[in-house]
DRENLOTOR-365720 format. One record per atom (N, C-alpha, C): residue in one letter; x, z, y. Coordinates in steps of 0.2 Angstrom, whole numbers, padded with zeros to 4 digits, always signed. Layout:
<minus>
AXZY;...
</minus>
This chain:
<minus>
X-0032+0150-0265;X-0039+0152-0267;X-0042+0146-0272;X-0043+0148-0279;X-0049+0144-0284;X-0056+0144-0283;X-0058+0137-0280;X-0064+0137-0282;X-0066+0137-0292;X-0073+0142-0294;X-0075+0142-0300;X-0077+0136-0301;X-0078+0131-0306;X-0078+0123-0308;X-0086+0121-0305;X-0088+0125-0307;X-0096+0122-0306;X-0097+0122-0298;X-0094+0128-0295;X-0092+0126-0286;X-0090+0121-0285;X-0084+0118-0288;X-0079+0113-0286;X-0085+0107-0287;X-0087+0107-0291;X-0091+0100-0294;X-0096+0097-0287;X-0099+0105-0285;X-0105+0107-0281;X-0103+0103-0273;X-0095+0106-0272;X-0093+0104-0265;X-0091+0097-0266;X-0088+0092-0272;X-0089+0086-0272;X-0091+0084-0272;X-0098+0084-0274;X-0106+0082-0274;X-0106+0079-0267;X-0107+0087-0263;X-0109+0085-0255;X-0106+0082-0252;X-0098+0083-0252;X-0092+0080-0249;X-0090+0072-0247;X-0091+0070-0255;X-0089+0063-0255;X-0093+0058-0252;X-0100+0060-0252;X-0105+0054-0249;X-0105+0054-0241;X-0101+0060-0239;X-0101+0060-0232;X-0096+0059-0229;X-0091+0059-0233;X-0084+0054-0231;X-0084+0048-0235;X-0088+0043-0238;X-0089+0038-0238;X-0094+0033-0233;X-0098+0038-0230;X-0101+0039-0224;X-0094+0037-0218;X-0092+0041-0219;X-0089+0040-0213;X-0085+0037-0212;X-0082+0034-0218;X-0077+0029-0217;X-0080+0021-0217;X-0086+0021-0218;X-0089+0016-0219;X-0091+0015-0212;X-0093+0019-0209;X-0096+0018-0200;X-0087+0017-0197;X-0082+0020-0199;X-0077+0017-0198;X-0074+0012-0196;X-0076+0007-0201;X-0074+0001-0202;X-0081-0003-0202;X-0084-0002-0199;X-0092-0008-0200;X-0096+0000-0195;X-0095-0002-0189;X-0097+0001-0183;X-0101-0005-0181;X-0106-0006-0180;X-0111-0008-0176;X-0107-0014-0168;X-0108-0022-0168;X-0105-0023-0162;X-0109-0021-0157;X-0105-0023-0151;X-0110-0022-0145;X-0116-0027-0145;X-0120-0026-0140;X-0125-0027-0138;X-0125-0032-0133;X-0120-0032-0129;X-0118-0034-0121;X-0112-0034-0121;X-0110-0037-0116;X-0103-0041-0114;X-0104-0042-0108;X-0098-0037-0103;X-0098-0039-0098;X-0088-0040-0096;X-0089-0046-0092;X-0082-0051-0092;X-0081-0049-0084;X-0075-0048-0085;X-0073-0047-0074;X-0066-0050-0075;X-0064-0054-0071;X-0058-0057-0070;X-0054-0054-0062;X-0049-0052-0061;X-0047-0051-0054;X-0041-0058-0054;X-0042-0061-0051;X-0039-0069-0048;X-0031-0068-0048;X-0027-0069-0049;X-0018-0069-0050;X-0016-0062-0048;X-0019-0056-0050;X-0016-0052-0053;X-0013-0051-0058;X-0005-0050-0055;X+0003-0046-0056;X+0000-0041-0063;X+0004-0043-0066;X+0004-0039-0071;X+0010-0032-0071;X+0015-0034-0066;X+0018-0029-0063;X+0014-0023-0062;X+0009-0025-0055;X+0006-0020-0053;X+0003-0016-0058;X-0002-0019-0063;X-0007-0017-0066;X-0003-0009-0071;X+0003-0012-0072;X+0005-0007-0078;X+0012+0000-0072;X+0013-0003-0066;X+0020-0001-0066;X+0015+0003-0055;X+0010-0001-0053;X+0009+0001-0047;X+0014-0001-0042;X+0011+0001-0036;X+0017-0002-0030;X+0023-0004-0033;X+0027-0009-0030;X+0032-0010-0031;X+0036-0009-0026;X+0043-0007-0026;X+0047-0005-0020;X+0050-0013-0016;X+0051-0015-0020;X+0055-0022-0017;X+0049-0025-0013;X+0043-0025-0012;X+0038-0029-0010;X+0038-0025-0003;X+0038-0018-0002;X+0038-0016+0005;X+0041-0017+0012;X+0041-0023+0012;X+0045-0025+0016;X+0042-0030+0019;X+0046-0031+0028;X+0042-0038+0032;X+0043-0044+0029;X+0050-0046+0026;X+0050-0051+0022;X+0047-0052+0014;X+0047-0046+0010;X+0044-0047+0004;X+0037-0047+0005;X+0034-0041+0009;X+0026-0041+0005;X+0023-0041+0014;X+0026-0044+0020;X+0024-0041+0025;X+0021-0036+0028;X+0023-0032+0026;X+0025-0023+0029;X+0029-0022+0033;X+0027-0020+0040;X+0030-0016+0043;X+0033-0009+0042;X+0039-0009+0045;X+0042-0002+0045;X+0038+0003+0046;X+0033+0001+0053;X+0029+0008+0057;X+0022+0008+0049;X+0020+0002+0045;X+0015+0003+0041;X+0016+0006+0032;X+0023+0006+0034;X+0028+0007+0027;X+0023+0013+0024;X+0027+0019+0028;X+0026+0026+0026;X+0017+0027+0027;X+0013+0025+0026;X+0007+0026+0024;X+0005+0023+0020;X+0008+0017+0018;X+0006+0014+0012;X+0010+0016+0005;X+0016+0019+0007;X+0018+0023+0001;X+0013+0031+0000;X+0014+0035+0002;X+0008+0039+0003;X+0003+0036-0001;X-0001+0031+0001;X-0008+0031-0002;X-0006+0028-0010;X-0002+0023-0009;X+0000+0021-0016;X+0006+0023-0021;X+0009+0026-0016;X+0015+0029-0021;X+0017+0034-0027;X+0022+0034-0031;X+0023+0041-0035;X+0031+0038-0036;X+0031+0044-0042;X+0036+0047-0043;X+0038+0040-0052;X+0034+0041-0054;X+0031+0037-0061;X+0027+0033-0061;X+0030+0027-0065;X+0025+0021-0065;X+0017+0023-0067;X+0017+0028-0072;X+0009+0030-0074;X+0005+0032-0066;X+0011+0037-0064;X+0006+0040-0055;X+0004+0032-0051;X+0008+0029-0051;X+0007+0022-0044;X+0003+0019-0049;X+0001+0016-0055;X-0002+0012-0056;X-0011+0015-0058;X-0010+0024-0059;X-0018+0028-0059;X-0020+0026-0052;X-0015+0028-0046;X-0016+0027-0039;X-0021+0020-0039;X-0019+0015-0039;X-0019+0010-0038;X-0026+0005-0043;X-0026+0008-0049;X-0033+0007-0053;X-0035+0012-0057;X-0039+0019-0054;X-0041+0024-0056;X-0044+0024-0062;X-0050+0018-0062;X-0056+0018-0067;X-0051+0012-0073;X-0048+0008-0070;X-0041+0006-0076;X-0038+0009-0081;X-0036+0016-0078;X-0032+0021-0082;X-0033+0025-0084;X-0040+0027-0079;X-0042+0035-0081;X-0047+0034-0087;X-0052+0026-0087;X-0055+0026-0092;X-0054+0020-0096;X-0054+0016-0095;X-0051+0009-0100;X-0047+0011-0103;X-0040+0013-0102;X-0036+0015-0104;X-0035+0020-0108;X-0039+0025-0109;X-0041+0030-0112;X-0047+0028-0118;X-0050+0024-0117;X-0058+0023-0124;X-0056+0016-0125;X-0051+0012-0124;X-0050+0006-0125;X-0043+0003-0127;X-0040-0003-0127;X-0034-0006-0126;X-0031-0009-0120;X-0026-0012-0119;X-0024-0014-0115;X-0016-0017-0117;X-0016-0027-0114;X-0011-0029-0117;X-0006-0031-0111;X-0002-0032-0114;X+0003-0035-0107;X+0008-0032-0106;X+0010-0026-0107;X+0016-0022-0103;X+0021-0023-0106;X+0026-0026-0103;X+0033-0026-0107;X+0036-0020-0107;X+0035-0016-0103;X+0039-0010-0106;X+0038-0009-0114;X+0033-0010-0115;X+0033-0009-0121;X+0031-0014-0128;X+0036-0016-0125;X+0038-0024-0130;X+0031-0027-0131;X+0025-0030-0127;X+0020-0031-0128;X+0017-0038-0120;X+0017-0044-0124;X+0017-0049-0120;X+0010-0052-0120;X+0007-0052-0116;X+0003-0058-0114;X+0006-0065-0110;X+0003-0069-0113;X+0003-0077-0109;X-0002-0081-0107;X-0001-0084-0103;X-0004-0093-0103;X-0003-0096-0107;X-0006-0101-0110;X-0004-0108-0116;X-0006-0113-0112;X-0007-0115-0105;X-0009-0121-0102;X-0003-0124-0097;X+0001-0120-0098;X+0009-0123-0095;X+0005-0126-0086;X+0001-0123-0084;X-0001-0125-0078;X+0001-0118-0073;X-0002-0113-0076;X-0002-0108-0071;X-0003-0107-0067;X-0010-0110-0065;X-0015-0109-0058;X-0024-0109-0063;X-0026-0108-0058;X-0034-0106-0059;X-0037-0111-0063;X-0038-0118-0062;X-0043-0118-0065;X-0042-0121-0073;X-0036-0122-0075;X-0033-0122-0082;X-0034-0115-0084;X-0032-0109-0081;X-0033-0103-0082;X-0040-0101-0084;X-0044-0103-0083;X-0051-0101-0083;X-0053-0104-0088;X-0054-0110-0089;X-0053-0115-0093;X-0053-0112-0101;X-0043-0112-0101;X-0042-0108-0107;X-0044-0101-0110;X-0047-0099-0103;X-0048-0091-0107;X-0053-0091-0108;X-0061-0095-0105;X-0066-0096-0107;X-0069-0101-0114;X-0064-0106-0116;X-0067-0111-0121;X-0061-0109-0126;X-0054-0107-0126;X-0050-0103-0130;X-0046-0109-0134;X-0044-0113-0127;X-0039-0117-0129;X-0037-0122-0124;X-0031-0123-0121;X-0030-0128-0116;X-0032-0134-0117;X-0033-0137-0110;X-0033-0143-0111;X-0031-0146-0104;X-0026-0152-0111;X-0021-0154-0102;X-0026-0160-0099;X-0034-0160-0099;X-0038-0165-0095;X-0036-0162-0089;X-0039-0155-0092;X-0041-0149-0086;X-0034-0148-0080;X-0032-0151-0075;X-0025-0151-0073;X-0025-0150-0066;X-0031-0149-0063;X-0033-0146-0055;X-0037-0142-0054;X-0037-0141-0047;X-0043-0134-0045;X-0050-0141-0042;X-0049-0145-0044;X-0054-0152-0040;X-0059-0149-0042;X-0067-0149-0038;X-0071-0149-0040;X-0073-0153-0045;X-0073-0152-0052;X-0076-0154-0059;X-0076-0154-0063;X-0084-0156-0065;X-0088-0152-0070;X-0083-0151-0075;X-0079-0147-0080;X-0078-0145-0086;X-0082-0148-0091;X-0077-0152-0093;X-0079-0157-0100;X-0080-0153-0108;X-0077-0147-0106;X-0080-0144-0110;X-0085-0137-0112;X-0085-0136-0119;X-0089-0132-0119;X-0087-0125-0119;X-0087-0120-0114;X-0087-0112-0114;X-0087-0107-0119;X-0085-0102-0121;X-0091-0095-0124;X-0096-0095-0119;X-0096-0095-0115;X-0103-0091-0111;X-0108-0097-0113;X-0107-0104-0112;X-0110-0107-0116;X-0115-0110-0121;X-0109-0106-0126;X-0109-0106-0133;X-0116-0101-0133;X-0112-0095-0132;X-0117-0090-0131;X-0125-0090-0129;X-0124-0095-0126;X-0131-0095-0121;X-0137-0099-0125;X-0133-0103-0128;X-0136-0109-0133;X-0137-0105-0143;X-0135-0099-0141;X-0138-0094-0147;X-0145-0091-0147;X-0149-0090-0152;X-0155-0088-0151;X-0156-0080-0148;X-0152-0076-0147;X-0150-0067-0146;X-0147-0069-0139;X-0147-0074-0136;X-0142-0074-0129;X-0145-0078-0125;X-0149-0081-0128;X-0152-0087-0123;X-0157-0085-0119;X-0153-0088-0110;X-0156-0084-0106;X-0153-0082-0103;X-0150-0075-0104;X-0147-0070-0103;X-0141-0070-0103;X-0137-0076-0100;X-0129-0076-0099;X-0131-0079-0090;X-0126-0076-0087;X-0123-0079-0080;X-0117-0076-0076;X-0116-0079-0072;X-0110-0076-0069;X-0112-0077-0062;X-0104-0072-0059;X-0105-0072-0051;X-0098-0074-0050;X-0095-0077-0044;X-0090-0077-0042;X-0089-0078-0034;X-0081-0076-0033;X-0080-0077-0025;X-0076-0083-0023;X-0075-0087-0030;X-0072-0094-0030;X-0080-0100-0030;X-0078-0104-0025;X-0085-0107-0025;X-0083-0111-0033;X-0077-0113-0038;X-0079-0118-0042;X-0082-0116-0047;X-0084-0111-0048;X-0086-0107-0055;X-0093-0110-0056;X-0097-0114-0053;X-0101-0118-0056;X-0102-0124-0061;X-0093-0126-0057;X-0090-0132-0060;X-0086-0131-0066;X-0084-0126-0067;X-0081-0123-0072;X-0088-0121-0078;X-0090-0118-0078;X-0095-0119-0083;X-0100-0121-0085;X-0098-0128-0081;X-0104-0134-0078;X-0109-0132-0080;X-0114-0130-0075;X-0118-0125-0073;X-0126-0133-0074;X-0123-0139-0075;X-0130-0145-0075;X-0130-0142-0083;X-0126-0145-0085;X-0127-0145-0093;X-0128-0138-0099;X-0123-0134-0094;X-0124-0127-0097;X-0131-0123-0098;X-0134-0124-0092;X-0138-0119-0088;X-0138-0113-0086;X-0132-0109-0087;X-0129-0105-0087;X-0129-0105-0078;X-0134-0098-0076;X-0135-0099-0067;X-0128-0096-0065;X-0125-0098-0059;X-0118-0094-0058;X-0119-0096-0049;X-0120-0089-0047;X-0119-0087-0040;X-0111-0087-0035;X-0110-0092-0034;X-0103-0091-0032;X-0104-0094-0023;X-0106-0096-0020;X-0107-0098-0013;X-0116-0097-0008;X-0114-0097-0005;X-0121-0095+0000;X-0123-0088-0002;X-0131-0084+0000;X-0133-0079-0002;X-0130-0075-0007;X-0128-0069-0010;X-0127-0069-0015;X-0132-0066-0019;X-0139-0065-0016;X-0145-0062-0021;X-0150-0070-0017;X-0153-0072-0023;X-0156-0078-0023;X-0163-0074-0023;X-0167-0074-0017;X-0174-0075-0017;X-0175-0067-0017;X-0172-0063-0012;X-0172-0056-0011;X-0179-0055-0010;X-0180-0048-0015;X-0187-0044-0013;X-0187-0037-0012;X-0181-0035-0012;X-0180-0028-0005;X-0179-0030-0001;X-0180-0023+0004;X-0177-0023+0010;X-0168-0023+0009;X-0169-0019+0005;X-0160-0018+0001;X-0156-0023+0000;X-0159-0027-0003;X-0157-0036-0005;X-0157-0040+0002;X-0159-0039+0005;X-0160-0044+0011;X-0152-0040+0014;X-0153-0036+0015;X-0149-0033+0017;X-0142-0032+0016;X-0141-0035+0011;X-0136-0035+0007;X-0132-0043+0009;X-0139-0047+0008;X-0137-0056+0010;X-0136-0056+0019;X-0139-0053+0020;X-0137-0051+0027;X-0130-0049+0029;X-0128-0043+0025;X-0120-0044+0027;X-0117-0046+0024;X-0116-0052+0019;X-0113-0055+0018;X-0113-0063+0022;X-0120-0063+0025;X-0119-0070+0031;X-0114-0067+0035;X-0115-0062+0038;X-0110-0058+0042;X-0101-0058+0042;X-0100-0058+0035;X-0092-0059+0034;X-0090-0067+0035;X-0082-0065+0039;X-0079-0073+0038;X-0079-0078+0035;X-0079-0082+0034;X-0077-0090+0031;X-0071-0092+0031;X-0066-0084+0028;X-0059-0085+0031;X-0056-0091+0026;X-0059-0089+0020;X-0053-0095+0014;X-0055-0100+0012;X-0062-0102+0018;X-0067-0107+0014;X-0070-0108+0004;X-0066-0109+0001;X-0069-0111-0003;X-0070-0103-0009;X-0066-0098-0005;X-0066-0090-0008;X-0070-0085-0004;X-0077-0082-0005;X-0081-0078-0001;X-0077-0071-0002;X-0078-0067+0002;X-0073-0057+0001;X-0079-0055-0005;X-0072-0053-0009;X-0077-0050-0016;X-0083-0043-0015;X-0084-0042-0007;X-0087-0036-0007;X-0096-0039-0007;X-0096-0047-0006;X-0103-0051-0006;X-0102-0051-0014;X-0098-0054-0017;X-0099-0055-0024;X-0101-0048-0028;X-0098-0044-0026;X-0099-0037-0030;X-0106-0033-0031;X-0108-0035-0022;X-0113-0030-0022;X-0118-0036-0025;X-0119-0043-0025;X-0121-0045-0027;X-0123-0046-0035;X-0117-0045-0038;X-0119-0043-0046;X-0121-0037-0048;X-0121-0033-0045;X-0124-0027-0047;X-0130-0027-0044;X-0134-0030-0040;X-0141-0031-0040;X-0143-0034-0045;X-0140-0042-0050;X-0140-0045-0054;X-0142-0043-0061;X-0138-0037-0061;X-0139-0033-0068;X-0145-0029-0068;X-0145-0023-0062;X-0149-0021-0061;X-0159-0026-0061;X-0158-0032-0059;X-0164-0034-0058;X-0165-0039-0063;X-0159-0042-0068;X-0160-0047-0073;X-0157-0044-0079;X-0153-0038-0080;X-0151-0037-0086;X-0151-0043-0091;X-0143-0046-0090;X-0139-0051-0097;X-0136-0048-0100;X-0134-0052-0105;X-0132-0048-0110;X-0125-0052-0110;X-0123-0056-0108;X-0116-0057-0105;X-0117-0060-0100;X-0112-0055-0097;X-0111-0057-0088;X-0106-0057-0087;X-0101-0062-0082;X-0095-0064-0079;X-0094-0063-0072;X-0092-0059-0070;X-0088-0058-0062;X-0083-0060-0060;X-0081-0067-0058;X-0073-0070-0056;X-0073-0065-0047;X-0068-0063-0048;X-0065-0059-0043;X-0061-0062-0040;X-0059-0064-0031;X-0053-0069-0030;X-0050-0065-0024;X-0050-0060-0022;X-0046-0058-0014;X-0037-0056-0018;X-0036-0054-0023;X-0027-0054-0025;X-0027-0058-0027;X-0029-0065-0026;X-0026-0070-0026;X-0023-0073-0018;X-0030-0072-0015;X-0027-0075-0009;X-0023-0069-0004;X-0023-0065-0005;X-0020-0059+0000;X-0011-0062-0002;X-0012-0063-0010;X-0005-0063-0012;X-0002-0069-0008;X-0005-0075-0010;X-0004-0081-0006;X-0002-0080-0001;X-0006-0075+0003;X-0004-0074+0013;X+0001-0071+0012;X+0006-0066+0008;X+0011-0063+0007;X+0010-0056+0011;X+0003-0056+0011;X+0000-0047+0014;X-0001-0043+0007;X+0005-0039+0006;X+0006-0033-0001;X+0001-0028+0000;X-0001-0026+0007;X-0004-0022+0007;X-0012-0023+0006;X-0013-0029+0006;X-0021-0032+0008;X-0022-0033+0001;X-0015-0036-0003;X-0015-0035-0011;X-0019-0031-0016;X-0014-0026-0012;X-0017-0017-0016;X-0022-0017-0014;X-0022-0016-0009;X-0031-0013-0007;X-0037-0019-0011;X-0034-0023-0011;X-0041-0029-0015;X-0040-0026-0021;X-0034-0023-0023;X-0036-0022-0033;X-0037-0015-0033;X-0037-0013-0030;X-0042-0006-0029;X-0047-0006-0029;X-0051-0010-0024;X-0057-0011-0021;X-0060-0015-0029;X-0057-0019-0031;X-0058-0024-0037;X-0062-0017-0043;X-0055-0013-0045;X-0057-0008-0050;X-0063-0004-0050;X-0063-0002-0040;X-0070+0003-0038;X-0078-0002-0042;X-0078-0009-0040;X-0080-0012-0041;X-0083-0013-0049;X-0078-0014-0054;X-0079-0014-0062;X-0083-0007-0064;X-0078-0001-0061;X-0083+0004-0062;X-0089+0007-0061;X-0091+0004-0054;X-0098+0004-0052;X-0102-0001-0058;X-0100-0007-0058;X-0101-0010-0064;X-0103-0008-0071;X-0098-0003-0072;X-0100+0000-0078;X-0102+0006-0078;X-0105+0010-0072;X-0110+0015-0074;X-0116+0013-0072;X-0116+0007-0069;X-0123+0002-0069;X-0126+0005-0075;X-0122-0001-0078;X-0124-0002-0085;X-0124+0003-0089;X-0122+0008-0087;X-0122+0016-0092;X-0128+0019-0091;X-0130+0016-0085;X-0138+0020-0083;X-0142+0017-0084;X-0144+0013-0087;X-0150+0006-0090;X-0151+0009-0097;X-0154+0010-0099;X-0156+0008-0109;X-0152+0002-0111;X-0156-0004-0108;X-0150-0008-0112;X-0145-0010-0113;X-0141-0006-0110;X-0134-0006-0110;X-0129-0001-0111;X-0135+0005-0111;X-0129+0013-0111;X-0127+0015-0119;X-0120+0013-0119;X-0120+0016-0127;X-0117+0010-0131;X-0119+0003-0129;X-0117-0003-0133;X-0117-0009-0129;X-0113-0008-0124;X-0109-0014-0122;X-0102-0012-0121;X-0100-0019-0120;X-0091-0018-0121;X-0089-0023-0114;X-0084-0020-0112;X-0080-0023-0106;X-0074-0028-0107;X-0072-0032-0105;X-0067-0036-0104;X-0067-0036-0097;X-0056-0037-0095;X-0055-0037-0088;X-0050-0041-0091;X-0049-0048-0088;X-0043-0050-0087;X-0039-0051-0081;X-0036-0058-0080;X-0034-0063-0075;X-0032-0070-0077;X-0032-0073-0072;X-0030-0080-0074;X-0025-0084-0075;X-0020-0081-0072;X-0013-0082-0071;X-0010-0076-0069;X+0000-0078-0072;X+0004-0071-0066;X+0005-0075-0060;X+0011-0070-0058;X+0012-0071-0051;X+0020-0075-0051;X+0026-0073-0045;X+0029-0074-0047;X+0035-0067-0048;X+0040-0066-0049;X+0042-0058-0049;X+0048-0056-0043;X+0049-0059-0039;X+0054-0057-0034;X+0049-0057-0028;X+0052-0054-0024;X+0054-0055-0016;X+0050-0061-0013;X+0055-0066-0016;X+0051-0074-0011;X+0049-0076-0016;X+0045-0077-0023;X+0041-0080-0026;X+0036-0076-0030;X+0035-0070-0025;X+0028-0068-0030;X+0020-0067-0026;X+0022-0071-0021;X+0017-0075-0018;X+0014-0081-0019;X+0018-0085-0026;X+0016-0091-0029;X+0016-0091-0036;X+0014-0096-0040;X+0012-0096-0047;X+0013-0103-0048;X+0011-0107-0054;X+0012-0113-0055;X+0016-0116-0059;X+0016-0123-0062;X+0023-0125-0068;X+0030-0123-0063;X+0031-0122-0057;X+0037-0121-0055;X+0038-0112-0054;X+0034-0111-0057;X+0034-0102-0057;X+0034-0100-0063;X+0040-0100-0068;X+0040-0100-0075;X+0036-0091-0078;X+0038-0088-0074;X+0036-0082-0075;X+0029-0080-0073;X+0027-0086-0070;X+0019-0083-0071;X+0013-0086-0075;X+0017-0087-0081;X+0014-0086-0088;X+0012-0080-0091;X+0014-0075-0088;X+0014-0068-0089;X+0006-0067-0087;X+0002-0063-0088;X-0003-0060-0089;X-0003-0050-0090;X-0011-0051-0091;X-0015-0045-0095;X-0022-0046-0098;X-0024-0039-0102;X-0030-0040-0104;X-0031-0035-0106;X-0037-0032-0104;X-0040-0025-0104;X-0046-0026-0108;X-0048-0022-0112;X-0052-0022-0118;X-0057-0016-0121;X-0062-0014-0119;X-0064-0008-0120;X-0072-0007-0125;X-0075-0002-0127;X-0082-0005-0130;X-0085-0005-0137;X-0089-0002-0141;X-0089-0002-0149;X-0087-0006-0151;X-0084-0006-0159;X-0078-0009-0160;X-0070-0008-0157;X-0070-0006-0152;X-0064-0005-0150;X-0059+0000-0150;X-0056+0001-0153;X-0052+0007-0155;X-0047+0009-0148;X-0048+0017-0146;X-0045+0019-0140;X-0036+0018-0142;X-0033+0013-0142;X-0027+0014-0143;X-0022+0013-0137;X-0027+0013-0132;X-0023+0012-0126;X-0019+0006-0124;X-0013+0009-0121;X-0006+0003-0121;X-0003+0003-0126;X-0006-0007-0128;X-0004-0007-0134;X+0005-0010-0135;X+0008-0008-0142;X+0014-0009-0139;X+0016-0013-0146;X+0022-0017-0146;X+0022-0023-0149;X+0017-0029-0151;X+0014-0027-0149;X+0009-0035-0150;X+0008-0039-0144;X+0009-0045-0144;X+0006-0049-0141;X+0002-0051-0138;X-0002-0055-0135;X-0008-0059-0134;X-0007-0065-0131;X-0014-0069-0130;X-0014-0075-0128;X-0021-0077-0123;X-0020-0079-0115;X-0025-0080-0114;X-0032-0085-0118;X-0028-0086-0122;X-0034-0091-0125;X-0039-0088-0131;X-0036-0081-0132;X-0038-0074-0136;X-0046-0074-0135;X-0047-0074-0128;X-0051-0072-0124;X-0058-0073-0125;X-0060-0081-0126;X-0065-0083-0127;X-0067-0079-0134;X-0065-0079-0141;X-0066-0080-0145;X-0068-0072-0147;X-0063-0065-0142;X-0062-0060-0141;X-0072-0059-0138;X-0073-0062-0134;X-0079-0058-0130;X-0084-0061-0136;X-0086-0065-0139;X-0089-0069-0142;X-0091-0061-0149;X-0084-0060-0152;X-0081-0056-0159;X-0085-0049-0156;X-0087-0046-0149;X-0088-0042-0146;X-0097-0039-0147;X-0100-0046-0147;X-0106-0045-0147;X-0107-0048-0157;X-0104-0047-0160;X-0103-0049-0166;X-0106-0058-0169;X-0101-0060-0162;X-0103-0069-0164;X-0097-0072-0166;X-0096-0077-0172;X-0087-0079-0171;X-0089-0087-0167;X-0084-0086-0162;X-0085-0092-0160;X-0078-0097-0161;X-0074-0095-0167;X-0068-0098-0168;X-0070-0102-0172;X-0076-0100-0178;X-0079-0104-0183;X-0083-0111-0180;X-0085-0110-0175;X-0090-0116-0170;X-0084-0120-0167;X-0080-0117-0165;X-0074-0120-0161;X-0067-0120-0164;X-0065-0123-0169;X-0060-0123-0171;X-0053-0124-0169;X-0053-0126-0162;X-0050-0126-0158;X-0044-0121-0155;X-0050-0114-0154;X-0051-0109-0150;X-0045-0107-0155;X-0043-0101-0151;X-0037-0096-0153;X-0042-0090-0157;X-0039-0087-0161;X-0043-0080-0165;X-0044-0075-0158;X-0047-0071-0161;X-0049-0064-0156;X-0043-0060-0156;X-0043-0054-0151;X-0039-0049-0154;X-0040-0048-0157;X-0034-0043-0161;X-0037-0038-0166;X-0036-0030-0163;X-0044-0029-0162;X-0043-0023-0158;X-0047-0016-0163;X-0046-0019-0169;X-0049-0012-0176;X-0042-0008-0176;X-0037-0012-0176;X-0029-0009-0176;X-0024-0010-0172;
</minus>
């Protein structure tokens, strides 16, 4: 079919400025507004992309009984690594993974690491908060962080200031963002609502006096969780940080079952998270999520219970990414990453480059392509 020339001219007209439109919001889309950070503590990058593993169901590998075997494959099991790892992080797969990226799977020639050659926590934290190791940084001792954060950085900008804090289930996460010098408030021990004014609130500090003291310096993340979600709810920041730590210590105990159920319970938790914040003004529509971890694990039987310079493999990682700017590409496949991405990543998110202030730091991903 010919269009006559004066037509053609007519549909150019209209045409062109609305595909130059379009490609212009394309490529220069608006960053977000908000940044919200969740860490889930030596979470197996195994699990994340692959679900249960068979080799762990066992009294000696993940202490599983026989008699407890056949219900925890039921709840967690498939036929396909996509079914066991939907099971296992619903709002990971169903929606991250779908409106986001996601790095780490070697299935698909795509590696996340550590650059701190430590592979324990608080070098892990470290580098994925300031975006580059430092071998001062070389225990989980309570001390103050000699250096300086994103969330720091961020808080010390005139758009942020205020409005950064964190929660955790690890008490050191004060000391990690030095919490004197930063001013950055970070709730990680005692109540987890400071100075409650509901009944709701009280009630909430109430059961969490209520739970164990089982890890001492690790509270159960169901006090940290419900505590950050009153946080938002009552303080709306505009970066907020959730260190999460029960798959760390379950793994420790060598309870596979207590594992899963904490990274279950972890993801229920992000997503309640994130329809918080879907429900608020300030946040529905332009905030962007980050989930990592700190460290891998180890990958057998007898070592994936521990981590550490004598755990070569658990340098291995992930890194979940979702949010304006973010392009749905899913599981990303040959590319790399680096936990030290991370700092510079969340910063690039709310349209701050914190690579230029900190030259140190590692670049952002590149999450346009």
């Amino acid at each position: 079919m010919r269009f006559p020339l004066p037509l053609l001219k007519l549909c150019l007209l209209v045409s062109l400025p609305a595909l130059a439109v379009a490609g212009l919001t394309a490529r220069q889309q608006p960053p977000a507004a908000n940044v919200l950070f969740v860490t889930l503590d030596g979470m197996r990058w195994q699990e994340v992309f692959g679900g249960l593993s068979s080799e762990l169901m066992t009294k000696d590998g993940g202490g599983i009984s026989e008699d407890d075997a056949p219900a925890l494959q039921k709840e967690f099991g498939g036929p396909t690594a996509e079914v066991r790892r939907e099971k296992l992080m619903p709002f990971l797969w169903g929606t991250v993974a779908r409106q986001g990226q996601i790095f780490g799977d070697a299935s698909r020639n795509s590696i996340a690491r550590v650059t701190n050659g430590l592979r324990f926590s608080y070098p892990g934290y470290n580098e994925m908060l300031t975006g580059f190791p430092d071998p001062a940084v070389k225990s989980n001792d309570p001390i103050a962080n000699p250096n300086v954060t994103v969330l720091e950085w961020l808080n010390r900008r005139p758009k942020f200031a205020g409005k950064v804090a964190g929660f955790s289930s690890w008490a050191l996460l004060p000391w990690i963002l030095n919490e004197k010098r930063s001013g950055i408030p970070s709730n990680a021990a005692g109540p987890p609502i400071v100075n409650p004014r509901s009944d709701r609130e009280r009630a909430i500090n109430e059961f969490a006096a209520d739970l164990p003291a089982y890890w001492g310096e690790e509270r159960f993340d169901a006090a940290t969780g419900l505590g950050a979600l009153e946080y938002v709810r009552r303080n709306r920041p505009k970066v907020f940080y959730v260190m999460l730590g029960e798959t760390d210590e379950w793994a420790h105990g060598r309870r596979y079952d207590l594992y899963l159920d904490a990274a279950r319970r972890n993801d229920r938790f992000i997503r309640q998270l994130w329809e918080t914040a879907q429900s608020l003004p300030e946040y529905a529509g332009k905030t962007a999520l980050v989930i990592a971890t700190d460290h891998g694990r180890g990958e057998t039987a007898v070592t994936w219970t521990g981590h550490g310079e004598k755990v070569l493999e658990s340098d291995r990682i992930w890194i979940a990414v979702m949010g304006p700017g973010v392009q749905p590409l899913g599981v990303r496949s040959g590319v790399n990453a680096t936990q030290s991405q991370i700092a510079a990543t969340v910063a690039s998110l709310v349209g701050e480059d914190y690579q230029a202030a900190q030259p140190k730091a590692a670049p952002p991903l590149a999450l346009g392509k």
